[in-house]
C-alpha positions as CSV (number, residue, x, y, z in Angstrom):
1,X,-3.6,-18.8,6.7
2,X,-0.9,-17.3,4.8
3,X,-3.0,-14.4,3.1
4,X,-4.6,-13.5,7.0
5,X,-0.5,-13.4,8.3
6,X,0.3,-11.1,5.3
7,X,-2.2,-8.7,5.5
8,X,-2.2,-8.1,10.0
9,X,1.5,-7.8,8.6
10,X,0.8,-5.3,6.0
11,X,-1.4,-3.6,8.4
12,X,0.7,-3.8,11.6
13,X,3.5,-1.9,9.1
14,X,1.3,0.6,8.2
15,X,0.6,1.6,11.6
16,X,4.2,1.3,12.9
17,X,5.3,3.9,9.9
18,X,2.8,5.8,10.7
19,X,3.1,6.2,14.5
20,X,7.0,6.6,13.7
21,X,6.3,9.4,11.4
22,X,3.6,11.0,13.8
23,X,6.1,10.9,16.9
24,X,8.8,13.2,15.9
25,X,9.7,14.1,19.3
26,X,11.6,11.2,20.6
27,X,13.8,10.7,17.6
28,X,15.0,7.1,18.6
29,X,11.8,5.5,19.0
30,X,10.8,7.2,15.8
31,X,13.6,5.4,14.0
32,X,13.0,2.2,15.3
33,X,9.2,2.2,14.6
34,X,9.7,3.2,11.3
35,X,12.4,0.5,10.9
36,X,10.1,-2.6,12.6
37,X,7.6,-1.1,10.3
38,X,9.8,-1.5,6.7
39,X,10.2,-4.8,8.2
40,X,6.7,-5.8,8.6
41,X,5.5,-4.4,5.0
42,X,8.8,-6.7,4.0
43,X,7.5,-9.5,5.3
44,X,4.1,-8.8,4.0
45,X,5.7,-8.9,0.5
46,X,7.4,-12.1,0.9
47,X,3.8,-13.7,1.9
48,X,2.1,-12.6,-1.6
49,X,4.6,-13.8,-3.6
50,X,3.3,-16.5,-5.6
51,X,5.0,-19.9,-5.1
């Protein structure tokens, strides 16, 4: 369970970075996607850290 929650974390960063980065126009939503993103990919580390 834990590895499947890190990696749709890992991958649902990804893609919030990425759609931040890609959406330059509306620069608020760009810094919050990019910010929930660094937070997933956070997240994502915590889960593979061994115990």
């Amino acid at each position: 369970m834990g590895f499947f929650a890190m990696v749709a974390s890992m991958l649902l960063g990804i893609f919030f970075i990425a759609l931040g980065i890609s959406c330059k126009k509306h620069k608020g939503w760009s810094i919050i996607l990019i910010a929930l993103g660094i937070v997933f990919v956070l997240i994502a580390v915590c889960f593979g850290y061994p115990k």
